[in-house]
N, C-alpha and C positions, 0 to 999 in steps of 0.2 A: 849211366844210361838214363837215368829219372828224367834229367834234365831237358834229353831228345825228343823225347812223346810227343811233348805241345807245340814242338815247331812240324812234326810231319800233322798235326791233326789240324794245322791253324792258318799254315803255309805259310810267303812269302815274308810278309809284314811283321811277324812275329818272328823270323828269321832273323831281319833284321836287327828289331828291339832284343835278341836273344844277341847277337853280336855287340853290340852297342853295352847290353848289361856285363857280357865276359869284360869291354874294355873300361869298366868302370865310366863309364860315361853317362848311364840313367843315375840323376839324384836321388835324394832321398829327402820327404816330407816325415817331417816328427809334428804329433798333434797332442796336445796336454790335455788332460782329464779334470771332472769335475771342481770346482772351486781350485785349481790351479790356475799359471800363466805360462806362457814360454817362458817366461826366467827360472822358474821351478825347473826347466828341462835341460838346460843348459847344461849340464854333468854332462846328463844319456849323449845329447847330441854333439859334446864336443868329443866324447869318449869314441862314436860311433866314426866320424871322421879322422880322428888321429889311428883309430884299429883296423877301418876296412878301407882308408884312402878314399871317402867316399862325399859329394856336397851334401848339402845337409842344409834344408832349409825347416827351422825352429818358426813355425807360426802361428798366430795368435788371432784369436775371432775375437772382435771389438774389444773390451778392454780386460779381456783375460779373465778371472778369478768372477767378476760381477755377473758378465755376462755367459761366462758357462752357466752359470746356477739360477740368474732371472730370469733367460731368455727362451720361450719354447725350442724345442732339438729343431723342430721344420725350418724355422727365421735361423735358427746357428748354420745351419746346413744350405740356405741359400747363400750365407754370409760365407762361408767354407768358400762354394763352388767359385762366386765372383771374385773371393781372395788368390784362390789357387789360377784363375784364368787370366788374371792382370801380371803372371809369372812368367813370362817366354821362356824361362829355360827350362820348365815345364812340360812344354808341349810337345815332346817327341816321346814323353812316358815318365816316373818315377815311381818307383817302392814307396809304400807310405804305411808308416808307423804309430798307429794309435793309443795311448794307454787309457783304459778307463772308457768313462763315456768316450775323450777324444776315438776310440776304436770304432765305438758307435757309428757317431759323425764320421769317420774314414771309409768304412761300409758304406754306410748311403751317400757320399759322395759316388766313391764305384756304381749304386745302385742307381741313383737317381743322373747322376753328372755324365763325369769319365769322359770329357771330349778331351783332355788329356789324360790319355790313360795310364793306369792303374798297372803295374808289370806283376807285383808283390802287394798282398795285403797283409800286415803281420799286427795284431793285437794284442796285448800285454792287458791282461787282469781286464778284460771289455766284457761287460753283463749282456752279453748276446741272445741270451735264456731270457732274459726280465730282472731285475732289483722286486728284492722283497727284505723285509724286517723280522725278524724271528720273534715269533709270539708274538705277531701283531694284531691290537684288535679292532683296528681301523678296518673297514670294508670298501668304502665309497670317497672319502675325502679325495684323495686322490686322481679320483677320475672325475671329479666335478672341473665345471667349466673354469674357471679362477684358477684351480691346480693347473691345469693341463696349458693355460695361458702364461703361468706367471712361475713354475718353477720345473726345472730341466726336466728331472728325473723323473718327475712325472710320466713324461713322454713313456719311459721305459720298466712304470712301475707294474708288475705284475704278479698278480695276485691269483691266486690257484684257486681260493673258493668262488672267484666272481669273475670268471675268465668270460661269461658272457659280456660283463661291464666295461670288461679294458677291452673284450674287443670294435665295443661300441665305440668307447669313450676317448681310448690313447690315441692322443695323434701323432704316434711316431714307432713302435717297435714291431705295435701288427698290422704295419706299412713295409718295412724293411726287414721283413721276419716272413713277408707272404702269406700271413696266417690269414692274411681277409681278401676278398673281390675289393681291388683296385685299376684304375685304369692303366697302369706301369707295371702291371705284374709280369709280364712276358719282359718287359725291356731288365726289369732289375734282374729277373732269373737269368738272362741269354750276359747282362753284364760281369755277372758271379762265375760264369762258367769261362768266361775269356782271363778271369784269371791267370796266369801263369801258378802263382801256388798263394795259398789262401793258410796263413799260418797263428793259431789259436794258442795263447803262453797263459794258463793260470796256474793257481797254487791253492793248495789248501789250506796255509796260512793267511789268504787273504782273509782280514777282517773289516773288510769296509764290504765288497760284493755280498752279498749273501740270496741263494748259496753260491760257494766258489766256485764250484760246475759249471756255474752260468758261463763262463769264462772260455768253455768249451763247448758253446753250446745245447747243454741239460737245463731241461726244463723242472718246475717242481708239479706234482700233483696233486690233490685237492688233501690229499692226507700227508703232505709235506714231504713225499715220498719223492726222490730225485729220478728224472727219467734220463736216462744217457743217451746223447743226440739219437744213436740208429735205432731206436724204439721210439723215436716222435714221430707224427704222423709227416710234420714236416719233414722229414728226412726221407721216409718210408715212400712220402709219392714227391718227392724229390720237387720239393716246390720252389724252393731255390737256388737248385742245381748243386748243393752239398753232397748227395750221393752222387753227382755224377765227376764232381771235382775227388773225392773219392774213390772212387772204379778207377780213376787214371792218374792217381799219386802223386793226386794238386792239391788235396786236404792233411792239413798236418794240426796234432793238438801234441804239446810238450808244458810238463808241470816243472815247475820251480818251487824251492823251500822257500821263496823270497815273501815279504810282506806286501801288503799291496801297493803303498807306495814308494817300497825298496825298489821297486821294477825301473824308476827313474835315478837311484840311487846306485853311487859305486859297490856297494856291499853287493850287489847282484848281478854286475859287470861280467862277472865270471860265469855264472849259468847261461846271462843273453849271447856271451861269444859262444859258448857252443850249440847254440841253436841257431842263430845270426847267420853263423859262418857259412848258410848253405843258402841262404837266401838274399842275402846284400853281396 
């Protein structure tokens, strides 16, 4: 019965996309992570179609592995939306599958984009919470102007003793995280909530995220101490509509023993089908 809710809360149109999804007919976008390319994905997404009979478009922002890691997340994300929009078969909806940053980038399409909509957002090891370095004693590089210009992760580095800095300085997580006054805060909250189901996959063997929480949304606090999403404030005044995709059993967070970049690998095939299987 899970699956019932959002068609009587949402009406006809999602009726629809809800039919169309039973007949396997909404594709499926797969989006690579940091210093990766689509040819690194090739396993996940040939695995993903031989298992759930399902299209499967493996895509690639400018030239893959360079341009994840030199190019700020906002220019990826413009380059995201006009890749995904030049796609007709697209445009009646698809599931999209992010690992890593690619999660990042698949969220703020939903948030920022979605004139092809979004049916399923499923994330694999995505730093949702912020990327931090353990024992780091960096404060500021980071958020300087050259960082935030010239290398990805920046975008989403977040730092717990200088959370006033990133919130000044990042120009991308506390955008798509609504932790700040912007002028798209109403459009990316009301897009988050049109979800059909919004699905968060980490592990605590991830050793690239840190911490792997992140991965489900937990944030860290200024004494390194992990806050679990329903105690952030984000959560609590529902600023991105995560508690409210929660209340109605469209928030889903499932761990894996997998490595962080197993998640694109056969070795972890086995865990993704039993969490896949309720969503593709």
């Amino acid at each position: 019965m899970v699956f019932f809710k959002p068609i009587f809360l949402f009406g006809i149109c999602q009726l629809i996309n809800y039919i169309n999804y039973c007949s396997g007919a909404i594709p499926i976008v797969v989006l690579h992570g940091l210093e990766s390319s689509s040819e690194k994905m090739v396993p996940l997404c040939e695995w993903i179609e031989d298992t759930f009979s399902k299209k499967v478009f493996n895509i690639e922002i400018g030239n893959g592995a360079k341009t994840s890691l030199y190019t700020p997340l906002p220019d990826q994300l413009t380059e995201l939306c006009n890749t995904l929009y030049k796609n007709k078969e697209l445009e009646n909806g698809f599931d999209f599958i992010g690992i890593s940053q690619g999660g990042l980038l698949a969220r703020g399409y939903v948030e920022q984009c979605n004139d092809y909509p979004v049916h399923n957002l499923i994330t694999l090891v995505t730093p949702h919470g912020g990327a931090f370095m353990r024992d780091s004693k960096d404060n500021n590089f980071m958020y300087t102007d050259y960082s935030q210009k010239h290398i990805s992760f920046a975008g989403y580095w977040r730092n717990p003793s200088v959370l006033e800095i990133y919130l000044e300085k990042s120009v991308y997580l506390p955008y798509i995280n609504n932790e700040k006054e912007h002028q798209q805060r109403d459009k990316y909250r009301n897009n988050i909530i049109n979800l059909s189901h919004f699905v968060m996959v980490w592990s605590p063997k991830d050793e690239i995220v840190y911490p792997p929480e992140s991965g489900k949304f937990s944030f860290l606090d200024k004494e390194m101490t992990i806050i679990p999403i329903e105690e952030t404030e984000l959560y609590k005044e529902d600023r991105l509509g995560l508690k409210f995709l929660n209340d109605n059993e469209r928030l889903h967070q499932y761990k894996t023993n997998c490595s962080h970049v197993d998640h694109r690998n056969p070795v972890c095939f086995n865990e993704l089908y039993d969490i896949l299987k309720y969503y593709i």
